[in-house]
C-alpha positions as CSV (number, residue, x, y, z in Angstrom):
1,X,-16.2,-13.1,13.0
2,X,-12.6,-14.6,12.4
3,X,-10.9,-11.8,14.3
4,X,-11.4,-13.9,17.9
5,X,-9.9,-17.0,16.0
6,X,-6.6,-14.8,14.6
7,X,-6.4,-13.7,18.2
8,X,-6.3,-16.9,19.7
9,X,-3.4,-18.2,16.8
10,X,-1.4,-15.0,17.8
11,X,-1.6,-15.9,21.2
12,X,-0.7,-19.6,20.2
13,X,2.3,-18.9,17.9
14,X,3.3,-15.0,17.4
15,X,5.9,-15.6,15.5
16,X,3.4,-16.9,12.0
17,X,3.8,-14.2,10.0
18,X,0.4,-15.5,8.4
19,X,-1.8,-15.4,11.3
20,X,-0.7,-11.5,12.0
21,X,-1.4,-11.1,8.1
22,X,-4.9,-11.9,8.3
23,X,-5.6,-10.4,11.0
24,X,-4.7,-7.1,10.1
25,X,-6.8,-7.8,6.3
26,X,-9.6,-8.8,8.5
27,X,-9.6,-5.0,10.3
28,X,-9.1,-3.6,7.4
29,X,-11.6,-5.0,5.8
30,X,-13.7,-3.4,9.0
31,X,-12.2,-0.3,8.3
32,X,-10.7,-0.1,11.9
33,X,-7.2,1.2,10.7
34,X,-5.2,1.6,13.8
35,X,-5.7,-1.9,14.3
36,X,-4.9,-3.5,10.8
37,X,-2.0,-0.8,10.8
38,X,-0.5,-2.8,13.9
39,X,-1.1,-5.7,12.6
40,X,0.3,-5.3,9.3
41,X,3.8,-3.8,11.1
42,X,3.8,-6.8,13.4
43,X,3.4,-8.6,9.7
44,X,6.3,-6.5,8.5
45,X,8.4,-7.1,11.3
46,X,8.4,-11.0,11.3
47,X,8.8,-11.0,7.7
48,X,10.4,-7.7,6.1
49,X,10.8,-9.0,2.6
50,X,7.5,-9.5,2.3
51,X,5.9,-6.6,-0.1
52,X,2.2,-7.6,0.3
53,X,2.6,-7.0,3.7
54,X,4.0,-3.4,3.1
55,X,1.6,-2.2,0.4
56,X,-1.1,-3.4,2.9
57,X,0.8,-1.4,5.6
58,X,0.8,1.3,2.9
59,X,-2.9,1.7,2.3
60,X,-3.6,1.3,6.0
61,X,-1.4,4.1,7.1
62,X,-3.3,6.9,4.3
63,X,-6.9,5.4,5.4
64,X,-5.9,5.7,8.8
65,X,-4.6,9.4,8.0
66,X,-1.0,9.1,7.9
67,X,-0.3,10.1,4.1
68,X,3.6,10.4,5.0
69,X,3.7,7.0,6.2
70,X,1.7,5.6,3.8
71,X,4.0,6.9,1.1
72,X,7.0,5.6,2.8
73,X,5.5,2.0,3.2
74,X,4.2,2.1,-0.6
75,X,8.3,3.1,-1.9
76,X,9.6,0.3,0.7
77,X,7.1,-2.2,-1.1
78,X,8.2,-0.9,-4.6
79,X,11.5,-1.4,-3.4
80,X,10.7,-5.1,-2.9
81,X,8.6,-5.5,-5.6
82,X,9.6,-2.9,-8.4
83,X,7.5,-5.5,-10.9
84,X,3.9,-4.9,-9.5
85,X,2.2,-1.8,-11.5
86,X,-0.2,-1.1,-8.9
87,X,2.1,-0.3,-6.1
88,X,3.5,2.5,-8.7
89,X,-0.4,3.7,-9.7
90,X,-1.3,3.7,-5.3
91,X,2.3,5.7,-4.7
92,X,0.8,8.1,-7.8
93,X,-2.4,8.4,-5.6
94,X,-0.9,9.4,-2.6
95,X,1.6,11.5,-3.7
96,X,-1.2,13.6,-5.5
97,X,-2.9,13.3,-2.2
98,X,0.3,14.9,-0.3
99,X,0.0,18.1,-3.3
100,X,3.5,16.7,-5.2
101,X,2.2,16.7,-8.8
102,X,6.2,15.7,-10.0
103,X,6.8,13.0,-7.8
104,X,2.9,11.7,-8.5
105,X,3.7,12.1,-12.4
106,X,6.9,10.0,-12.5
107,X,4.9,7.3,-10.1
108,X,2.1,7.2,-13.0
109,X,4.8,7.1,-15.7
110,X,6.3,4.4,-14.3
111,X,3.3,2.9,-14.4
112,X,2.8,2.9,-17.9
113,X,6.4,1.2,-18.3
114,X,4.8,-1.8,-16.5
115,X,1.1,-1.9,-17.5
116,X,1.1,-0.1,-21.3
117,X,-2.5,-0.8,-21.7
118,X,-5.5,-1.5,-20.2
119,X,-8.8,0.6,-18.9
120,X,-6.4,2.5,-16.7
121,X,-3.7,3.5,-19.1
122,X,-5.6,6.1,-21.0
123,X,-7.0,7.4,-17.6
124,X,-3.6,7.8,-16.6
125,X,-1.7,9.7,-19.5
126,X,-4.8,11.9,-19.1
127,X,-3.6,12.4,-15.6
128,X,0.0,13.0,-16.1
129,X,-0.7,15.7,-18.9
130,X,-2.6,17.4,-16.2
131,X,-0.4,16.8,-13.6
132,X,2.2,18.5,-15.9
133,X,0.6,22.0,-16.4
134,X,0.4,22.0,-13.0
135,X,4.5,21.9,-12.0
């Protein structure tokens, strides 16, 4: 229902970052993917520091089917925001996704550095030891 109301603000000012932002979370949260993958590089572009904007980018692009892209988006937002421990734990999905047990391994370890415990920590050393016998 807000979609008609963020197209109307993007008409109105296209430069607010903001109203591009939500917009794009609003398709998303539809599921339509080509559209909150637009939306999230028309995000990106007005603001390219902004890491929310390129994890969401990130997760669009693999639900939308472009794994490669995704992965790229999800390193440029760990570039911006080496810090957060889930952008290292969705870069460890996709790169299992894309068949790159290493690369996924190092994403999980890294991790660990950030988030040592929790319910996903165990999960995840499980995960690397697996991801080891297979390299």
């Amino acid at each position: 229902q807000a979609i008609p109301y963020f197209d109307r603000a993007v008409a109105a000012s296209a430069a607010v970052w903001a109203y591009h932002f939500n917009r794009a979370r609003a398709y998303a949260t539809l599921q339509e993917w080509g559209r909150a993958v637009a939306g999230y590089r028309d995000a990106a572009r007005l603001f390219p520091g902004e890491y929310v904007a390129a994890f969401n980018l990130a997760r669009a692009l693999q639900s939308n089917g472009d794994l490669t892209g995704g992965i790229g988006e999800y390193e440029r937002a760990i570039a911006l925001a080496p810090g957060e421990s889930d952008f290292h734990l969705s870069l460890g999905f996709a790169l299992e996704t894309a068949k790159r047990p290493r690369d996924a391994a190092a994403a999980y370890r890294r991790y660990l550095e950030l988030q040592e415990s929790g319910p996903e920590a165990e999960k995840i050393k499980a995960r690397i030891a697996q991801l080891e016998t297979q390299s």
